[in-house]
C-alpha positions in Angstrom: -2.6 -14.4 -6.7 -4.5 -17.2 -5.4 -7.9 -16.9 -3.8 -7.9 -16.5 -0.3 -3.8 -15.6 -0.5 -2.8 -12.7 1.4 0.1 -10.7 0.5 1.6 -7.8 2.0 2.6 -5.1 -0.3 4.1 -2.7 2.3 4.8 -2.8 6.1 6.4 -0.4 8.7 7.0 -1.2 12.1 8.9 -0.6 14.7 8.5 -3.1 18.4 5.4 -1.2 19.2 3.5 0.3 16.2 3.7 -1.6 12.6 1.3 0.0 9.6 0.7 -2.7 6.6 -1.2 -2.5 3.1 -2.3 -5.8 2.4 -3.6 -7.0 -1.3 -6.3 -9.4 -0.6 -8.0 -10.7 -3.3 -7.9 -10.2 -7.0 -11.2 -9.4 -7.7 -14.5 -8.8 -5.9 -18.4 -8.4 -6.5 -19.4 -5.0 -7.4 -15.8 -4.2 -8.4 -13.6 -3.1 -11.6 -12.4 -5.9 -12.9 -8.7 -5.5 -13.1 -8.7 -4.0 -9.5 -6.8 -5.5 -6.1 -8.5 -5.3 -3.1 -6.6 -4.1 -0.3 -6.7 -3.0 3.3 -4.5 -1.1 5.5 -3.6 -1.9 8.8 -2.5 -0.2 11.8 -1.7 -1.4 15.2 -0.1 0.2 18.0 0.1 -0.6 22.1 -3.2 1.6 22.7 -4.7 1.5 19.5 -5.7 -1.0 16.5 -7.8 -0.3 13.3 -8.3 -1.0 9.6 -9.5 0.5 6.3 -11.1 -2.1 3.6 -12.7 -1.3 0.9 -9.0 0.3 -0.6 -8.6 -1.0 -4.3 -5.1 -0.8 -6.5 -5.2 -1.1 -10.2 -2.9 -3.4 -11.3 -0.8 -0.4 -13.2 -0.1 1.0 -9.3 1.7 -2.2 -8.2 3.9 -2.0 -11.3 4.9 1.9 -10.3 5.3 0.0 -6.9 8.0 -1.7 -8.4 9.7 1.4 -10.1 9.4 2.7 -7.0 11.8 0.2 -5.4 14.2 0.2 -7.9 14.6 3.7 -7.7 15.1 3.5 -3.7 17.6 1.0 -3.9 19.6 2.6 -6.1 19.9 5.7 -4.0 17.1 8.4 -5.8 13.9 9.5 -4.0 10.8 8.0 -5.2 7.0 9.2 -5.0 4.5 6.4 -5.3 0.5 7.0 -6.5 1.1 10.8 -6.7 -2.1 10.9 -9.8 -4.8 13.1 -7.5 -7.0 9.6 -6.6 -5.5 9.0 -3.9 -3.1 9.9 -1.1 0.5 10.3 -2.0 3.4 7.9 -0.9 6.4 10.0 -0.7 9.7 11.4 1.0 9.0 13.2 4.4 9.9 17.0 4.3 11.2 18.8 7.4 9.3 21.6 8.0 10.4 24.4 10.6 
């Protein structure tokens, strides 16, 4: 990834409300090397915000990957699901 190159890892939207993870740089000052840093964005008619200071190890854009696979070919998927973080996964009904 270049410096200064944006690239978005994961977006949902609809015509009024999108929510986007964005890898921003490779590395930065005062962190891991070998870490991504990323923020997530969320924009809506009444409301707009951002987290930074997100980071993704290089290891979690590879299970990104497996996680697609596994989607397209029709099986459920759960994405960063270790305990750091929150977990990326199917949406349960619950009455």
């Amino acid at each position: 990834m270049a410096e200064g190159q944006v690239a978005e890892l994961i977006r949902f939207a609809d015509d009024e409300n999108s929510v986007t993870v964005r890898v921003l740089n490779r590395t930065t000052d005062g962190v891991p090397e070998g870490c991504l840093e990323t923020e997530i964005v969320a924009s809506s008619e009444f409301a707009n915000g951002h987290l930074k200071e997100v980071y993704l190890l290089e290891d979690d854009l590879e299970q990104w990957a497996e996680v697609l696979d596994r989607l397209a070919s029709g099986r459920s998927a759960v994405w960063m699901d270790d305990g750091r973080v929150g977990v990326l996964g199917p949406v349960r009904n619950v009455s």
